[in-house]
N, C-alpha and C positions, 0 to 999 in steps of 0.2 A: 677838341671839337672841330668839324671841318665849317669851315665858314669864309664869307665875302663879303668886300663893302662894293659898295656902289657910290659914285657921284652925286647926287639928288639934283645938283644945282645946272646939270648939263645932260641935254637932251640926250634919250633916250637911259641913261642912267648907265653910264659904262663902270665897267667894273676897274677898281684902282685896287684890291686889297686879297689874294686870298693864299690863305694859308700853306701851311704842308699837309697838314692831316685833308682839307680837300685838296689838294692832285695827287695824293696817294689814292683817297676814296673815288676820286670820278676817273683817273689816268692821265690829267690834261697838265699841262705845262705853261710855268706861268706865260709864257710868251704867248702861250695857244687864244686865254682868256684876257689879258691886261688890255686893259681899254676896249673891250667887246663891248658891245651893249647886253645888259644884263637879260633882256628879252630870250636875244638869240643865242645866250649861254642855256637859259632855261629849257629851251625846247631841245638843244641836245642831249639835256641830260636827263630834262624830265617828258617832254613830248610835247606839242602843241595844247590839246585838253586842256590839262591843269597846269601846266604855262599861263594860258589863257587870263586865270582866275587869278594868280598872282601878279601879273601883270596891273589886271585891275585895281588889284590894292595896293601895288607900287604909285600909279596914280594916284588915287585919292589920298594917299600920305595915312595908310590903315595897315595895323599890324596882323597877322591870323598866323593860322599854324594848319597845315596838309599833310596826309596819308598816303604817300604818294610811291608808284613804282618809277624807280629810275633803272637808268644803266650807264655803264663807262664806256670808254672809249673802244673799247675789244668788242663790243657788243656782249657782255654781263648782263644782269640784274639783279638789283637791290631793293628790300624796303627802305625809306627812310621815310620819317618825318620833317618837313622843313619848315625855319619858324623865319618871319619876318617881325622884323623891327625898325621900325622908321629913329634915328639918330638925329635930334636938334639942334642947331648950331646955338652961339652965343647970343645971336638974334633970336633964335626961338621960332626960326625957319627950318624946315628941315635940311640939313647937309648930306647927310649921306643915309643909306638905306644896310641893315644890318638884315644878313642871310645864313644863317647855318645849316645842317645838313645831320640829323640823327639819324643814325642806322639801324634799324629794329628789326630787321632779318636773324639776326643772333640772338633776340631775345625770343621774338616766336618762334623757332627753332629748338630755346630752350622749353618753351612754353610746353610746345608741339611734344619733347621728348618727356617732359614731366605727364602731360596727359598720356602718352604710349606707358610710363611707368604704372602711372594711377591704374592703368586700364587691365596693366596683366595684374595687379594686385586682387584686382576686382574680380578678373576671370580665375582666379584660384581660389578668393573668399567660398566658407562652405555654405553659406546663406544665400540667396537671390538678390540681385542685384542689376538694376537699369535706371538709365537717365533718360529723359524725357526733354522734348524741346519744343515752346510754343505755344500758344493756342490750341494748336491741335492734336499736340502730344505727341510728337514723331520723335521716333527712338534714335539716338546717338547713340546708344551703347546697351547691351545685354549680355550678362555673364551667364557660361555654360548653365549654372544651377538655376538661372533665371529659364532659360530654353526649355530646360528637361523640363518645368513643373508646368510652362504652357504646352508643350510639347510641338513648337514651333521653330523653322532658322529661319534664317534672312531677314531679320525681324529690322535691320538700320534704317531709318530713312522713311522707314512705313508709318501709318499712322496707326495709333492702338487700336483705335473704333475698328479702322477696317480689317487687322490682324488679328483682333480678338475679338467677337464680336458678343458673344456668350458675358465678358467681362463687363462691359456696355450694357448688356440687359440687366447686370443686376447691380447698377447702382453705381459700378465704381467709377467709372470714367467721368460720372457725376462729382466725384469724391476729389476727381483731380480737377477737372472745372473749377472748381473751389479754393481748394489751395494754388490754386493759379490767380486767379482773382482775388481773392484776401489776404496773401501772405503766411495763413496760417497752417502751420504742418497738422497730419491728420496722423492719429496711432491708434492701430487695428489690433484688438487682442483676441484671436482664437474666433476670428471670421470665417465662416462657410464659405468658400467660393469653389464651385462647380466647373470645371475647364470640360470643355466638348468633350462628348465619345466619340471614338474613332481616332484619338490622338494617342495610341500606345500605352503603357502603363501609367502617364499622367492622367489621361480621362479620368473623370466621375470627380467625386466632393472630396473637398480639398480642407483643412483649417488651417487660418495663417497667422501668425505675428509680422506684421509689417508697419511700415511707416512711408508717409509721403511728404518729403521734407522742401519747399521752394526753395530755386536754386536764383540765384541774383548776379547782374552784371557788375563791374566797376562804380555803376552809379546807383546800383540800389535797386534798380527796373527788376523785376521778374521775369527770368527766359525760359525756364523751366520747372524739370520737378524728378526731384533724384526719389526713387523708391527701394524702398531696400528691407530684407524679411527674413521667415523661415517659416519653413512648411511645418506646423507642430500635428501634423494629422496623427501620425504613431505615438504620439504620447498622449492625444486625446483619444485616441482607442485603447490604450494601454489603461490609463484611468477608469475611461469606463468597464474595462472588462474587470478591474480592479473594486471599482464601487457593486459590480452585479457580485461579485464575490463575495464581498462584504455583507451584501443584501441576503445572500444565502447561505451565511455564515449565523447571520443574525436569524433567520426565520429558521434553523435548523437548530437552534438555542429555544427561539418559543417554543418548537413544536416539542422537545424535550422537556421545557418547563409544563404545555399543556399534559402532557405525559403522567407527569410526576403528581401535577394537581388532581389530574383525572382518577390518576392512584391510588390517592389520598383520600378522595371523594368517596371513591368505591368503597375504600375499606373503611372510613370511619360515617359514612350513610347508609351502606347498603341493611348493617342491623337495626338503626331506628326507623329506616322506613318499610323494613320486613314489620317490627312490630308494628306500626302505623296501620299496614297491609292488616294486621291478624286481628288488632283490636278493633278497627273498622267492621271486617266480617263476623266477627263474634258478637259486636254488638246490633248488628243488624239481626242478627237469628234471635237476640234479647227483647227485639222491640213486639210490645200485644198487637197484636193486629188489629184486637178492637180500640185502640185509643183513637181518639178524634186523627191524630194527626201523624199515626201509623205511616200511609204511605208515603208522606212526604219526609218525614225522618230516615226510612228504608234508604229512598233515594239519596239522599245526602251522606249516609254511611257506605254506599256504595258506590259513590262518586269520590270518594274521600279512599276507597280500598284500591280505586280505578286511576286515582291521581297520585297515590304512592306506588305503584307499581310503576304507571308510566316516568317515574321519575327515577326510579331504578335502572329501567331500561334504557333514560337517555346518559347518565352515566355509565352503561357499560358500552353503549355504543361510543360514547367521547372516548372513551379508551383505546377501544378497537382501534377507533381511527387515528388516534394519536400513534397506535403503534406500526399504522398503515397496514396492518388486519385485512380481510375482503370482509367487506359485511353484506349482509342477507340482501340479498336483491325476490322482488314478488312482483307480480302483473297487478297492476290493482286501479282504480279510477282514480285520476286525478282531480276530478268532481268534488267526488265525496269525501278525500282528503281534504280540501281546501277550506271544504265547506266546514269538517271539523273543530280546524285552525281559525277559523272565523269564531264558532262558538266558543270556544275558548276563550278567547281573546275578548270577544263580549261580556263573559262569563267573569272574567279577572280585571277589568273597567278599560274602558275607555271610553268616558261619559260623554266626552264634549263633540266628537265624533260619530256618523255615518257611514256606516260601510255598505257599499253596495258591491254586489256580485253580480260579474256578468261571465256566461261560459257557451261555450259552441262545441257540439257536439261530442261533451262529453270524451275527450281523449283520454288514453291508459297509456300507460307506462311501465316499466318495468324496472324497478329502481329501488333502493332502499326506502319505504314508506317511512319511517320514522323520524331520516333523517331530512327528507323531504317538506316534514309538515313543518319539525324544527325551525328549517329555512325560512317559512312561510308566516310562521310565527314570530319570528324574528324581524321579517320583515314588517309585516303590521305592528309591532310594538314601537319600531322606530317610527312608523306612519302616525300614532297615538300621539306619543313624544313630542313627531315637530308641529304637530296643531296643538298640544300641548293643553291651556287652558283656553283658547279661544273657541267659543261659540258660534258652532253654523259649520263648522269643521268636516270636510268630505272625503273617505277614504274608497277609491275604485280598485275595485281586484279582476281583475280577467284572465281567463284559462281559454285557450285556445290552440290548432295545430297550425306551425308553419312549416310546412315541408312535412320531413323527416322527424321534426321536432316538435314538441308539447311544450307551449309557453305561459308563466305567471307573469301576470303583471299586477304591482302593488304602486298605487298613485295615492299622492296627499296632496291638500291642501296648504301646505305649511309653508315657512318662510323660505324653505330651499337653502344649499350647499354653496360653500364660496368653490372659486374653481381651484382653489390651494386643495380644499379638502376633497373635492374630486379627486383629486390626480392621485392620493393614497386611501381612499375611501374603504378598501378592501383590504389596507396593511394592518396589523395589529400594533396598537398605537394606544396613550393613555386615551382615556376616556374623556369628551365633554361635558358626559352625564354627570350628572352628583350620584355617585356609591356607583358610577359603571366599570366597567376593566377593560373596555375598549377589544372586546376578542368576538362580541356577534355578527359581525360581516366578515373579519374576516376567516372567524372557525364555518361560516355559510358557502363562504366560497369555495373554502377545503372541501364543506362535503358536500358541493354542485360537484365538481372537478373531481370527486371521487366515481358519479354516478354517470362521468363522460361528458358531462353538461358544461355551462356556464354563464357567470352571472356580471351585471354590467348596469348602469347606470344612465338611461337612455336621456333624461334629460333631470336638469335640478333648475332652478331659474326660481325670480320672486312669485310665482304664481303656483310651487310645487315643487314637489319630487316625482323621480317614476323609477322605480328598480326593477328590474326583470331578469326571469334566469330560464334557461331552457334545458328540456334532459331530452332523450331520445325516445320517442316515442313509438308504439307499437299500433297505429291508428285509433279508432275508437270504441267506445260499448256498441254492442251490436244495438240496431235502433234507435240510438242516443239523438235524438235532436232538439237539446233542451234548451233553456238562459233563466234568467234570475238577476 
């Protein structure tokens, strides 16, 4: 270790002591320094400045340690560190002054070449990868994979805020603030982040795995904040395009199964409710006309021949449609349609309920009527349902044109949809009913969507529901300008 004594006991502190290793390190010979005073060694080797400050503490008989640039006698330079040590004599006065001279140019040098190592390590990793430095986050370092996905260079030295500024609006620059201040590392799983358009094939939304780990000095301090990722955007499109597959694997299965049940339907209903149909009408031509109460039995045997048939018909159309068939399209009011499906649906309970009808002028359509009123009915049954047993219960129907389009609207009272059951409200799914099968909205939506239409959920909330579906409309009845 290169090192020198000093005198303590004789002014100015001349040097009596120094080694080989320093006049190899500074170039001086002992003759050059021996009995110098220790001052005017200092300033040759280290400069006036920090001379200065050890000087001081030669004085006051105080030991410290300096960072300091020297040079040798050629005019060189070196790091070193230099420690001072005050040496006590037997008296317990100081005698001499102890001075050595560490050389730390070789170490950060190696430091320097380890970080050049880390750094091409970094530039070939296939993840993103950048250091961060400060308060304010200015970049030390960014690997190629880091560039391409902001689609930025020159990124060293800069500060993130004003290189990225898109990254700053959404949160993240927030996200490093953070673990700059608390120590604690942040882990991003399958985060959105949007990089500018106009930056190449990086622009637009991005999903990341990354991490934002603080980076610590020798003493513990926080300087920075290493970040480091992968872009998982192509396996999150890849999934998704993977789960829409799935979704149409599966709804190509119901629509099969509705098929087969519809099949089933037809062929083991369609002969009891022919007969249903034949002994209705034959017992109506049986009834005396003169009995008290002739014509009101008439009616009921012909509502009875009128409700087996239409029950026929709605299983041969579920067929149809199952087998994606065209079925019958006809011009017809959607007035008087709705109005049907109302009586109905009065007609089969729904006690605790109010239905009001409101309609404007009367718009036509031209659409499958049958499968039309179905929807309609469908819809009022669920309106029944979520008012359920509660008294005072109000269901609004509205028929009206928007545009090009003829719209129902069915509104209740009831307690309303969580927004989980929103978002699949229209998929076919068990049922919450007791004895339901969970297939009326969405075999309602098949046959909106068959008639070019479509059906939607405009608001659910605790105050209600509101369903609405629109088909294409051909204007309205000539004259029509009615409401109810």
């Amino acid at each position: 270790m290169p090192m020198i004594l000093t005198d303590a006991q004789i002014g100015g502190d001349p040097v009596v002591f120094a080694n080989d290793s320093f006049l190899s390190l500074t170039g001086f010979s002992r003759a050059d320094i021996l009995g110098q005073g220790v001052g005017r060694l200092l300033r040759q080797v280290i400069g006036p400045n920090t001379s200065t400050d050890i000087e001081a503490a030669l004085d006051k008989g105080c030991d410290g340690a300096w960072e300091v640039q020297c040079r040798r006698v050629d005019g060189s330079k070196y790091l070193a560190t230099v420690l001072l040590s005050p040496v006590p004599n037997t008296q317990g006065m100081i005698g001499q002054n102890f001075l050595c001279f560490v050389e730390v140019s070789g170490r950060i040098n190696r430091l320097l070449a380890q970080r050049d190592q880390f750094n091409a390590l970094y530039e070939q990793a296939p993840g993103f990868i950048a250091t961060l430095e400060g308060k304010d986050h200015r970049f030390t370092f960014a690997n190629a994979s880091y560039k391409r996905l902001v689609g930025r260079e020159n990124l060293v030295g800069r500060r993130i805020a004003d290189v990225l500024p898109e990254i700053a609006d959404q949160g993240f620059v927030a996200l490093l603030d953070q673990v700059f201040l608390t120590g604690q590392p942040f882990v991003g799983d399958k985060l959105p982040v949007r990089i500018s358009e106009g930056r190449g094939p990086s622009s637009g939304l991005h999903y990341l795995n990354f991490v934002f780990q603080p980076v610590r000095d020798g003493e513990g301090r926080i300087t920075g904040v290493f970040v480091e990722g992968y872009d998982v955007t192509a396996e999150r499109l890849a999934a998704e395009q993977l789960s829409l597959l799935q979704g149409e694997v599966a709804h190509a299965s119901r629509v099969n199964a509705m098929g087969l049940m519809a099949a089933t339907l037809a062929h083991e209903l369609n002969q009891p409710l022919a007969a249903i149909s034949t002994y209705a009408g034959a017992s109506a031509r049986l009834v005396d006309p003169g009995s008290p109460h002739a014509e009101v039995l008439a009616g009921a045997l012909h509502a009875i021949e009128e409700a087996a048939q239409r029950a026929g018909d709605i299983i041969r159309n579920v067929r149809e449609l199952t087998r994606r068939g065209e079925t019958p399209k006809t011009r017809f009011s959607l007035t008087e349609a709705v109005q049907e499906c109302i009586r109905l649906v009065c007609a089969n309970g729904c006690p605790t309920a109010t239905i009001d009808y409101h309609t404007q002028n009367d718009p036509m359509v031209v659409a499958d009527r049958l499968q039309i009123q179905q929807v309609v009915i469908n819809l009022l049954r669920n309106a029944c349902d979520a008012i359920g047993e509660t008294q005072g219960g109000r269901i609004t129907v509205d028929t009206f044109l928007d545009g090009a389009e003829a719209v129902v609207s069915v509104t209740d009272t009831g307690p309303g949809l969580s927004s989980r059951s929103i978002e699949d409200v229209f998929e076919w799914a068990d049922s919450s009913k007791k004895g339901g099968m969970g297939l009326g909205l969405s075999l309602s939506r098949t046959m909106i969507e068959a008639q070019d239409g479509r059906i939607w959920v405009e608001k659910s909330d605790s105050s209600g529901s509101q369903f609405c579906f629109s088909v294409p409309s051909t204007g309205f009845a000539a004259g029509a300008d009615r409401g109810s």
